[in-house]
One Martini backbone bead per residue (centre of mass of N, CA, C, O) as a GRO file, in nm:
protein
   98
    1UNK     BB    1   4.734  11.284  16.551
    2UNK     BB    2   4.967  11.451  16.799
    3UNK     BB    3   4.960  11.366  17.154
    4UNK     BB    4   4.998  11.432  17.414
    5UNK     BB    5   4.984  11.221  17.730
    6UNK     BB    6   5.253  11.285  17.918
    7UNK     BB    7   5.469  11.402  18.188
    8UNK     BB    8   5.786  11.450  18.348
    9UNK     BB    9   5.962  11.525  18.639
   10UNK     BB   10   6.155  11.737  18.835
   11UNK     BB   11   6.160  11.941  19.099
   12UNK     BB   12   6.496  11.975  19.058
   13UNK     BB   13   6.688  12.203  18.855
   14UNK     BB   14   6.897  12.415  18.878
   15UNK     BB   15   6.717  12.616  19.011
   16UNK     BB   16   6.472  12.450  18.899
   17UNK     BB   17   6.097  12.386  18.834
   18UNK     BB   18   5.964  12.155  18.691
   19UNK     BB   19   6.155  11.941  18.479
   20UNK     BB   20   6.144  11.817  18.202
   21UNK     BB   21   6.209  11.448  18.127
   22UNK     BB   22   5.949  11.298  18.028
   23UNK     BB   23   5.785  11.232  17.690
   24UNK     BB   24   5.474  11.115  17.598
   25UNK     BB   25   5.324  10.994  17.297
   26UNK     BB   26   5.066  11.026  16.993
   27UNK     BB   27   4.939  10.862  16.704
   28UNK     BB   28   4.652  10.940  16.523
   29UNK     BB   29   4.480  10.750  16.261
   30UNK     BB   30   4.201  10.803  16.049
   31UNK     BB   31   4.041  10.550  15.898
   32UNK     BB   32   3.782  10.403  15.767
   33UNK     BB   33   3.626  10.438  16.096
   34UNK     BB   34   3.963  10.398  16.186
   35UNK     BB   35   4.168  10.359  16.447
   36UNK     BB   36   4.557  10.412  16.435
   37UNK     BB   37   4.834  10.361  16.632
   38UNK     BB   38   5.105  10.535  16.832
   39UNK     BB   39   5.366  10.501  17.116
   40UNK     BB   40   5.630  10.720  17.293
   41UNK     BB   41   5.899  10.786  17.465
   42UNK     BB   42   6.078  11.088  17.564
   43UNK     BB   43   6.359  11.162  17.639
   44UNK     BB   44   6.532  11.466  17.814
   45UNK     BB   45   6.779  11.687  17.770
   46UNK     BB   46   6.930  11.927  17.997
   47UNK     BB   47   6.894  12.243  17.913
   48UNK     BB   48   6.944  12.578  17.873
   49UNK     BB   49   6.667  12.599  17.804
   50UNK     BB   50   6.347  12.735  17.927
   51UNK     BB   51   6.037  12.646  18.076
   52UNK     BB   52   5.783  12.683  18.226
   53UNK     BB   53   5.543  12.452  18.309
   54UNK     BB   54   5.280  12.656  18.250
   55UNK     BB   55   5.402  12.760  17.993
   56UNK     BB   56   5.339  12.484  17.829
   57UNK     BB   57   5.281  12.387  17.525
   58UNK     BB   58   5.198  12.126  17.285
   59UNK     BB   59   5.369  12.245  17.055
   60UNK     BB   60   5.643  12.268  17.226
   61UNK     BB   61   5.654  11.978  17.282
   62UNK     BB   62   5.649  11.858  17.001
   63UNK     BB   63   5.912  11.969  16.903
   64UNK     BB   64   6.070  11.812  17.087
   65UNK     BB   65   6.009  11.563  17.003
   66UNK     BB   66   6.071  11.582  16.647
   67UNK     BB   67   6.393  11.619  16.779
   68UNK     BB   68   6.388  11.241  16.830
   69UNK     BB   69   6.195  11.192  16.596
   70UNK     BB   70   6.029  11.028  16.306
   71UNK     BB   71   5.751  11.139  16.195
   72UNK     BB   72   5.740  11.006  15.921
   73UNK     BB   73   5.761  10.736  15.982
   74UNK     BB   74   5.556  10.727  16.218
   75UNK     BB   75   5.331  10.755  15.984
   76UNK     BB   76   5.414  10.517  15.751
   77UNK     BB   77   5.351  10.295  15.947
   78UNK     BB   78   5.033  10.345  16.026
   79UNK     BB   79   4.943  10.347  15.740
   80UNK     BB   80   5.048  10.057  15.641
   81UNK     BB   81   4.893   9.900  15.881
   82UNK     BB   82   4.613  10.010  15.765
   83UNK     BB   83   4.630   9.897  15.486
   84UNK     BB   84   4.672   9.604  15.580
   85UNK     BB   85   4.424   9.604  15.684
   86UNK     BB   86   4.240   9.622  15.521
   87UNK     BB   87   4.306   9.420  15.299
   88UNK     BB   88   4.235   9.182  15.535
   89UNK     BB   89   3.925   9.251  15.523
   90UNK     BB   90   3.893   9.222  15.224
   91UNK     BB   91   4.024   8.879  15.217
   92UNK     BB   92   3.813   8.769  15.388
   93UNK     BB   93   3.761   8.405  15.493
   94UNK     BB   94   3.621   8.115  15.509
   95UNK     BB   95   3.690   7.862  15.732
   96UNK     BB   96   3.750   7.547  15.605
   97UNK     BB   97   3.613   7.428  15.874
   98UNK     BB   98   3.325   7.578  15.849
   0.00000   0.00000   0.00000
């Protein structure tokens, strides 16, 4: 599941209030149990199209996002890393000193 964590703003550019600078961003798979996380942040580039800020959407800044990341690359990394612990903790052994 994807979602936003916090935006951050600028007062003011060119004549626009609380526009978006930089979008936090989360990722969470939950499998078998267990949730396996990824998290960063995406700078924003100042265009020519805005949105006020009280009028955006949850999907309209993912879709920002999406477009400065590769979001699939990053579900691929999150599946690996949780298949990589279940196998790891299905072939979890006795202590050889224990």
């Amino acid at each position: 599941m994807w979602k936003i964590e916090r935006m951050k703003t600028v007062p003011q550019h060119n004549g626009l209030t609380n526009v978006v600078v930089l979008v936090e961003w989360s990722y969470r798979l939950d499998q078998d149990g267990k949730s396996h996380f990824s998290r960063g942040p995406v700078p924003l580039e100042l265009g020519e199209s805005f949105t006020a800020f009280d009028q955006l959407t949850e999907q309209q800044v993912l879709q920002w996002v999406f477009a400065r990341i590769n979001k699939e690359v990053i579900e691929q990394r999150v599946a690996d890393k949780a298949n990589l612990i279940d196998r790891a903790e299905a072939n979890e052994a006795a202590l050889p000193w224990a």
